[in-house]
BAMIZA-53276 format. One line per 2 residues: number of its first residue (from 1); their letters; for each residue x, y, z of N, C-alpha, C, O, CB. Coordinates in nm, 2 decimals. Each point is the difference from the previous one (the first is absolute). Last residue first. Glycine has a CB too. Layout:
# BAMIZA-53276
NUM) a) X:Y:Z:X:Y:Z:X:Y:Z:X:Y:Z:X:Y:Z  ... $
//
This chain:
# BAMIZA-53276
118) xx) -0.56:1.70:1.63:-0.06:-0.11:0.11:-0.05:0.10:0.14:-0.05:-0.06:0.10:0.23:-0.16:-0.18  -0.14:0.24:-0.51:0.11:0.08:0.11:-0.09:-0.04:0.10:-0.12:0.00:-0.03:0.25:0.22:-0.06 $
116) xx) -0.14:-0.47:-0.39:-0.06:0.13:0.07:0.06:0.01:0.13:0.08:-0.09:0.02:-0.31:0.08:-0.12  0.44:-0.19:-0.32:-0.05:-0.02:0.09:-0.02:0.11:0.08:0.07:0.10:0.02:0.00:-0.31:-0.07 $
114) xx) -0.03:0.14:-0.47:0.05:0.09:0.11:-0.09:-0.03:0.10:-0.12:0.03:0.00:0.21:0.15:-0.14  -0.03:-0.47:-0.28:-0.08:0.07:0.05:0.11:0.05:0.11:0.11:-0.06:0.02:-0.36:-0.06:-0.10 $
112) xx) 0.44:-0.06:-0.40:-0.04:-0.04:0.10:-0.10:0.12:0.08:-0.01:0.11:-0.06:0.23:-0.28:0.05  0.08:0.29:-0.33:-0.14:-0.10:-0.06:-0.08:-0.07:0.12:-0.12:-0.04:-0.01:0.25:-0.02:-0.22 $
110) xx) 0.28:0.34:0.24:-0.09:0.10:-0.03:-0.16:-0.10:-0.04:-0.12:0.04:-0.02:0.37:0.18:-0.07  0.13:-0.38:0.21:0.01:0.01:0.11:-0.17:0.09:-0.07:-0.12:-0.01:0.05:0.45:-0.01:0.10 $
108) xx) -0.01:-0.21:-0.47:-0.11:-0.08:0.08:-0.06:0.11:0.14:-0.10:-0.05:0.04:0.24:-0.23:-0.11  0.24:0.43:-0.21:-0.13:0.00:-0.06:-0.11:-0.08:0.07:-0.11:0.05:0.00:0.24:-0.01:-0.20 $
106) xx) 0.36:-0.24:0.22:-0.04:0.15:-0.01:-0.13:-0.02:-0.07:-0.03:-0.09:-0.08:0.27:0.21:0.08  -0.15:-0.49:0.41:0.03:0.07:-0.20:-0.08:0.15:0.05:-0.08:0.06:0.08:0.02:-0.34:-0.33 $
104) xx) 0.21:0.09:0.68:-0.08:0.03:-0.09:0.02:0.04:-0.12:0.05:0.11:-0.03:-0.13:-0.08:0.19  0.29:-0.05:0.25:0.07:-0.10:-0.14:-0.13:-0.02:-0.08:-0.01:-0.09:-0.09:0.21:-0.07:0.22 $
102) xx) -0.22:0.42:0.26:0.09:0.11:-0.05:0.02:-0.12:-0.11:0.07:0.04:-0.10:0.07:0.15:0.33  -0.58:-0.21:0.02:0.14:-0.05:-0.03:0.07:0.07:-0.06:-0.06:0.07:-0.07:0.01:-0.24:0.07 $
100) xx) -0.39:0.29:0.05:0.02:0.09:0.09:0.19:-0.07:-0.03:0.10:0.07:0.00:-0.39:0.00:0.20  -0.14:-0.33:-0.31:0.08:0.15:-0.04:0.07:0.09:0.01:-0.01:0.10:-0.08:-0.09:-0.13:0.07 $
98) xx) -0.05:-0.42:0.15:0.17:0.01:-0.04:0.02:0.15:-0.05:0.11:0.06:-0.02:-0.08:-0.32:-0.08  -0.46:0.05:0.23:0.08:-0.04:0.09:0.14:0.09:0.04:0.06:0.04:0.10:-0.18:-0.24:-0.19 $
96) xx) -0.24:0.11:-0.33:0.00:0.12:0.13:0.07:0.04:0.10:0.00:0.12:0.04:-0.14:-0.15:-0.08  0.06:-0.37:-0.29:0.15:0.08:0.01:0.00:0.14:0.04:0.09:0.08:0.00:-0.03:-0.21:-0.19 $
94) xx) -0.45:-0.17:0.15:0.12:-0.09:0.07:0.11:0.13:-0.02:0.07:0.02:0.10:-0.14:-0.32:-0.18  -0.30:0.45:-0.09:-0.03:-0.01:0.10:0.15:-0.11:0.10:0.04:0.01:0.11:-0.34:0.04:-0.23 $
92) xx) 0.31:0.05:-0.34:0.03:0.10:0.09:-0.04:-0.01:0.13:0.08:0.05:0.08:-0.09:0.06:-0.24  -0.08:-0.46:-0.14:0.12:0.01:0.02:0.07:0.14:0.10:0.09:-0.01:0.08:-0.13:-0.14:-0.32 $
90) xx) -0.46:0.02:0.12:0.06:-0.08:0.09:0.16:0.04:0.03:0.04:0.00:0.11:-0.22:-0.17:-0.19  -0.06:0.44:-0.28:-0.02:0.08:0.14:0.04:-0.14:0.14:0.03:0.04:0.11:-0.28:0.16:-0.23 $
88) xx) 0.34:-0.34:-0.33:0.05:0.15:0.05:0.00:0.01:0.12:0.08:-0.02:0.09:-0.15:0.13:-0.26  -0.24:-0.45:-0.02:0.14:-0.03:0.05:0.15:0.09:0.02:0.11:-0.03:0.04:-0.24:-0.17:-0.15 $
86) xx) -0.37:0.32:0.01:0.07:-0.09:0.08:0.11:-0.04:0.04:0.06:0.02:0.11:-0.18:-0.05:-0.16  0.03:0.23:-0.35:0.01:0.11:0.16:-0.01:-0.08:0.09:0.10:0.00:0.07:-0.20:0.20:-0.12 $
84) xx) 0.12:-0.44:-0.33:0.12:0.06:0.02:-0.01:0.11:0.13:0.09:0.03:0.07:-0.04:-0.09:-0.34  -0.44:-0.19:0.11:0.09:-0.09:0.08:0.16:0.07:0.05:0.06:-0.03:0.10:-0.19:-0.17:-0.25 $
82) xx) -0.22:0.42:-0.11:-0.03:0.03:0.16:0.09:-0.13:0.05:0.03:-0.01:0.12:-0.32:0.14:-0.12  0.45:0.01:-0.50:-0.12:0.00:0.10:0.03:0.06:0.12:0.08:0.08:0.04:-0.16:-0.26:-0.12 $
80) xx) 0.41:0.23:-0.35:-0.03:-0.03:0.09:-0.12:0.01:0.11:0.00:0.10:0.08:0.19:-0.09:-0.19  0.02:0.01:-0.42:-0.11:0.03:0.08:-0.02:-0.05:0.14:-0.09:-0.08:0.01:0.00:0.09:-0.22 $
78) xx) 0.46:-0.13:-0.06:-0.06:0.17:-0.01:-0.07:0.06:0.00:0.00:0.12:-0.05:0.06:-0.12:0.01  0.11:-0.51:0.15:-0.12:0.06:-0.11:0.04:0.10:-0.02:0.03:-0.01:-0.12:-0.22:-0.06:0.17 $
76) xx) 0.50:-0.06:0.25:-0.01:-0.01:-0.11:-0.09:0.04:-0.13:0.03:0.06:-0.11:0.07:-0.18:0.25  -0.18:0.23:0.33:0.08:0.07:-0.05:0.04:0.01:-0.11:0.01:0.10:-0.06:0.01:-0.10:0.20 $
74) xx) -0.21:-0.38:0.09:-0.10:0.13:-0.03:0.04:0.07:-0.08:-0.05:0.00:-0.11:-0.01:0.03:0.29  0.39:-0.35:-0.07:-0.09:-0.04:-0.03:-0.07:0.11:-0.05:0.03:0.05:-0.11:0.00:-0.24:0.24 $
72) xx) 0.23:0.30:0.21:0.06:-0.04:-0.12:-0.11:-0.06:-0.09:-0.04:0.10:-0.05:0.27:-0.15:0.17  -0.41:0.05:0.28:0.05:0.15:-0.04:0.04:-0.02:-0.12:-0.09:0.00:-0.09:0.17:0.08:0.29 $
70) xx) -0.14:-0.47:-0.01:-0.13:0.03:0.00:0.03:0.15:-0.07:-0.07:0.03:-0.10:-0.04:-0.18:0.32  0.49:-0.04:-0.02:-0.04:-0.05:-0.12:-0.13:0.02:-0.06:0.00:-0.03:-0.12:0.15:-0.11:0.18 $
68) xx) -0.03:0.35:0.36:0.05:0.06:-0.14:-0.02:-0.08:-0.09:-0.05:0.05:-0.09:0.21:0.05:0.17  -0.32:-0.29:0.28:-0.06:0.17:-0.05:0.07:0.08:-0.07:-0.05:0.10:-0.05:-0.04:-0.08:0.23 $
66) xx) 0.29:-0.47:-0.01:-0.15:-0.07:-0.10:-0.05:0.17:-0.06:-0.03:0.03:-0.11:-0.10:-0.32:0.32  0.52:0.30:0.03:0.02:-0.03:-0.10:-0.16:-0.02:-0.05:-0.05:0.05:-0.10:0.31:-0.13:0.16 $
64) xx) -0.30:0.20:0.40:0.05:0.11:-0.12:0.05:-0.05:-0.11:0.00:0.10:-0.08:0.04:0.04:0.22  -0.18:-0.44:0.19:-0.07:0.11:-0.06:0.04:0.07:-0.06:-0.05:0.00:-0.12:-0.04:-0.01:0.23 $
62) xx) 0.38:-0.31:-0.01:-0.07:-0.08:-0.06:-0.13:0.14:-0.06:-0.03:0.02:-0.12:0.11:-0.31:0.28  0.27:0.43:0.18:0.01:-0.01:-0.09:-0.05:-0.06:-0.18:0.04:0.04:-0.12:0.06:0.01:0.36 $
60) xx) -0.31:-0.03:0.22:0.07:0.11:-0.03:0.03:0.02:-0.15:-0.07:0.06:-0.08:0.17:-0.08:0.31  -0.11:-0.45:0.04:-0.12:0.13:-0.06:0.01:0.13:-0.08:-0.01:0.00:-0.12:-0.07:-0.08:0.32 $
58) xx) 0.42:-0.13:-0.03:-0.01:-0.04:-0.09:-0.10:0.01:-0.07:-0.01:0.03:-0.12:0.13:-0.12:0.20  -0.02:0.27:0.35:0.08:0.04:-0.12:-0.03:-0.06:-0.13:0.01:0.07:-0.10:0.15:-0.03:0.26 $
56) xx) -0.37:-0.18:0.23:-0.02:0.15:-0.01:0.07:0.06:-0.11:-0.05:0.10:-0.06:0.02:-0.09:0.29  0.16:-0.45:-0.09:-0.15:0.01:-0.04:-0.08:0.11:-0.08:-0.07:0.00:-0.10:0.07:-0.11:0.30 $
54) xx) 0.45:0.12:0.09:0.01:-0.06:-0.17:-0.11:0.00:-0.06:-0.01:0.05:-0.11:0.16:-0.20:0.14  -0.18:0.26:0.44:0.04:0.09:-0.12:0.02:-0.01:-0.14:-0.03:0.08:-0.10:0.09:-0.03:0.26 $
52) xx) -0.17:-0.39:0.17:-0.15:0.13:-0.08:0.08:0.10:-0.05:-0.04:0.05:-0.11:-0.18:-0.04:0.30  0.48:-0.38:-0.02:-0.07:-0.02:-0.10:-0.08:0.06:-0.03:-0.06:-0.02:-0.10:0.10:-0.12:0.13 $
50) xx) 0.25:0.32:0.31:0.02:-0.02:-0.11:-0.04:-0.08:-0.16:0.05:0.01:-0.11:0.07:0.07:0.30  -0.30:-0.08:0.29:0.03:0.13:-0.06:0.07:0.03:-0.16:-0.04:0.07:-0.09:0.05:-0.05:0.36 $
48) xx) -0.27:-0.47:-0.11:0.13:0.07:0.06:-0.06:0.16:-0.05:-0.09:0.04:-0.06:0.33:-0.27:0.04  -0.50:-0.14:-0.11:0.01:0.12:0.05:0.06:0.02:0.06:-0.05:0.06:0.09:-0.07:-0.05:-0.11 $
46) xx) 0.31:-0.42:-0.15:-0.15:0.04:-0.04:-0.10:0.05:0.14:-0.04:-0.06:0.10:0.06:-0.14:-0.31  0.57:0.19:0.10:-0.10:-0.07:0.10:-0.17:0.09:-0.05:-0.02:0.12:0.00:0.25:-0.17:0.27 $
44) xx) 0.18:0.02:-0.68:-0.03:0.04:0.19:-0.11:-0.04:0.03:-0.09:-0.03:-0.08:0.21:0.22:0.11  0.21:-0.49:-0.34:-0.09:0.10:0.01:-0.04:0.04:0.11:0.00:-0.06:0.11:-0.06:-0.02:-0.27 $
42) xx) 0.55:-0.10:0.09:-0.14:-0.09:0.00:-0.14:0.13:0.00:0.02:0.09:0.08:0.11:-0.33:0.10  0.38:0.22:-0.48:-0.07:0.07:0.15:-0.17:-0.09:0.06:-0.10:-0.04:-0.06:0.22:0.36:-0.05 $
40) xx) 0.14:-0.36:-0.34:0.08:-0.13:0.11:-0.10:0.05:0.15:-0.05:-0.07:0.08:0.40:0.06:-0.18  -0.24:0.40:-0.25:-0.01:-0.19:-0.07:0.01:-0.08:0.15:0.10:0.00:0.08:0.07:0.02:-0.35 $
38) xx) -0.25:0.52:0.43:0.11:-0.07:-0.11:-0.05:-0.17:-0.02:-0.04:-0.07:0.09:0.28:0.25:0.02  -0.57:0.27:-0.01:0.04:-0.12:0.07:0.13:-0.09:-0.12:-0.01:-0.03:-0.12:-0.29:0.02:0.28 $
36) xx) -0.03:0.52:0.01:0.11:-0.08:-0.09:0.04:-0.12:0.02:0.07:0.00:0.10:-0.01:0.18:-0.12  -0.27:0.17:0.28:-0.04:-0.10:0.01:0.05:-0.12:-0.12:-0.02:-0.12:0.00:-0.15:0.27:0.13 $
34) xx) 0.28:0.28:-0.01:0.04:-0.04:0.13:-0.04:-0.14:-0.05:0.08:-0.10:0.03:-0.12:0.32:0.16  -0.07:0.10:-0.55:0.16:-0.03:0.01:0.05:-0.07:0.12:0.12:-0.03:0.00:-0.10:0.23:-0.12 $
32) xx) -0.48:0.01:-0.05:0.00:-0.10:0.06:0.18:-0.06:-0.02:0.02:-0.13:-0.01:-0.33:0.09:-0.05  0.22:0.45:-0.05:-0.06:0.00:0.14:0.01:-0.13:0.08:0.02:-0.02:0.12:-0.17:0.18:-0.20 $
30) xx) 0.33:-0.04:-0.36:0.04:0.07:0.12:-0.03:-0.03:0.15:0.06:0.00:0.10:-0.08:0.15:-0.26  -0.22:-0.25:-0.25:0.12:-0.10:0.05:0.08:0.00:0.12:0.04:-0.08:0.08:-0.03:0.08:-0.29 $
28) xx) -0.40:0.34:0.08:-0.02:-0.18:0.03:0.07:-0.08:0.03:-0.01:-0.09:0.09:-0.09:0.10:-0.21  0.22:0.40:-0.09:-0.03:0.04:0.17:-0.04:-0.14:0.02:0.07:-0.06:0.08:-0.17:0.32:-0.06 $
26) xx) 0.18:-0.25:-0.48:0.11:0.05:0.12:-0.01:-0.01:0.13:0.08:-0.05:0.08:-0.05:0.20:-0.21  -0.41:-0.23:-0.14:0.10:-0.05:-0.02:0.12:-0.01:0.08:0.02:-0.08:0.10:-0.11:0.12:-0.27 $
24) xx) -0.16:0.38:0.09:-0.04:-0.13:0.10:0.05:-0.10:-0.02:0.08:0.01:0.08:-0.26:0.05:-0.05  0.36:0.21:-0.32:0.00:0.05:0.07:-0.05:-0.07:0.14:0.07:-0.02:0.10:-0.07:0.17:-0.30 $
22) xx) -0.07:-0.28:-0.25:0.10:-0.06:0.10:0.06:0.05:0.09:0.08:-0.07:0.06:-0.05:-0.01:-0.20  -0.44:0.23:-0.03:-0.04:-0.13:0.00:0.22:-0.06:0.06:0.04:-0.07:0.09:-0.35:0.07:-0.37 $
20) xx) 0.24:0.45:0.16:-0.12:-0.04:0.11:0.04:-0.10:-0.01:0.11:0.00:0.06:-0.31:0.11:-0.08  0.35:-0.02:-0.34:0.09:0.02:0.04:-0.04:0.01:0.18:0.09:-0.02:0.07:0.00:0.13:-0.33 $
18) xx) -0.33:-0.27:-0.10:0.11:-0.06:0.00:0.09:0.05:0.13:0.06:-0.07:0.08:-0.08:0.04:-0.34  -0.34:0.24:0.11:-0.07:-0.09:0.05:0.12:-0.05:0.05:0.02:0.00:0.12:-0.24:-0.04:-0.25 $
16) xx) 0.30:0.38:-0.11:-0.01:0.05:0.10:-0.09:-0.11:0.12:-0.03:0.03:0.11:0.08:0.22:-0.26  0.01:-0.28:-0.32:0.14:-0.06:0.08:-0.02:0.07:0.13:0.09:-0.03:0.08:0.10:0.00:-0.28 $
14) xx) -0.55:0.02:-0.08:0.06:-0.14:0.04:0.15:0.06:0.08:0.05:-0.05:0.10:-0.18:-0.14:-0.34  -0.23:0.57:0.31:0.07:-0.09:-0.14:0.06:-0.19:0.05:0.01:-0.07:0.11:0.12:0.38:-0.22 $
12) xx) -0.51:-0.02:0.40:0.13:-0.04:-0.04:0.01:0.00:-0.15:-0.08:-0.02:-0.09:0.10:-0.12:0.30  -0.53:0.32:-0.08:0.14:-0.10:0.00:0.13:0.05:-0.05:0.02:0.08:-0.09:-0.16:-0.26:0.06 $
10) xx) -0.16:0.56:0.23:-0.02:-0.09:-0.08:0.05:-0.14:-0.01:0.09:-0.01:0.08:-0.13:0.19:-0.16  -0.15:0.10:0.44:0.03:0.11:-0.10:-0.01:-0.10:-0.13:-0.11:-0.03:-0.05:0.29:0.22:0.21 $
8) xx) -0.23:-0.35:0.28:0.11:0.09:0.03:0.03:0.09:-0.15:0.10:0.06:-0.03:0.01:-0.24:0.25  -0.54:-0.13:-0.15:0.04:0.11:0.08:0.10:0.10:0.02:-0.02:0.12:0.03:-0.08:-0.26:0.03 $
6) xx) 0.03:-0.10:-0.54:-0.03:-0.03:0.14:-0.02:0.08:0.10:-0.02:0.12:-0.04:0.12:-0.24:-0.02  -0.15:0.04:-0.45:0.06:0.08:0.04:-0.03:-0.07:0.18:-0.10:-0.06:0.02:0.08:0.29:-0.25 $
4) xx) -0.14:-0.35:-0.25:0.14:-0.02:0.02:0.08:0.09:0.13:0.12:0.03:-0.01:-0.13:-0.10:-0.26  -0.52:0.08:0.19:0.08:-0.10:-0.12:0.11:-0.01:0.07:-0.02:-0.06:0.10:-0.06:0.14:-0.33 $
2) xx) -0.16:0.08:0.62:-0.09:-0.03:-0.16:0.12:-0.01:-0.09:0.11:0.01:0.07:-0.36:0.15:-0.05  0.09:-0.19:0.54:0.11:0.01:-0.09:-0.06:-0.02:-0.14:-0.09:-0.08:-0.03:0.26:0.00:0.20 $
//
């Protein structure tokens, strides 16, 4: 890769980071929505099933805020590096998943990769 361009062509704009970034978000909470626990609830059983998901989610979520803030950042300069394709080409890679989601921001679908046929 050489100055500002990545594999999938080029970077995001910020809001098209933004709009990725709560996009997963979404799906994170979503997902971890079983494991939710109301004031008072006693925590779940360490490795239950539903403590790795929370795990799994919070991960999740903790990565992709830290790769956009790393993004945002870059982007600010107006010169964005090799930290910012990094942390691009990390974010698509997590959100390959969803291409194909019909709640996919608009415009995201065409930035992600096209999974190869099995």
């Amino acid at each position: 890769m050489t100055g500002s361009t990545s594999v999938q062509g080029s970077l995001p704009t910020r809001d098209q980071v933004v709009a990725l970034r709560d996009f997963i978000h979404g799906r994170t909470y979503a997902a971890a929505a079983p494991t939710i626990r109301i004031n008072g609830e006693p925590p779940h059983a360490p490795g239950s099933d539903l403590a790795r998901v929370a795990e799994v989610n919070q991960s999740l979520y903790q990565v992709t805020s830290h790769l956009c803030s790393r993004l945002y950042a870059e982007l600010g300069t107006g010169h964005p590096g090799p930290v910012a394709e990094a942390s691009w080409e990390a974010l698509i890679s997590i959100s390959a998943a969803w291409r194909e989601d019909p709640e996919l921001p608009e415009g995201m679908r065409e930035l992600l990769p096209v999974k190869p046929p099995r």
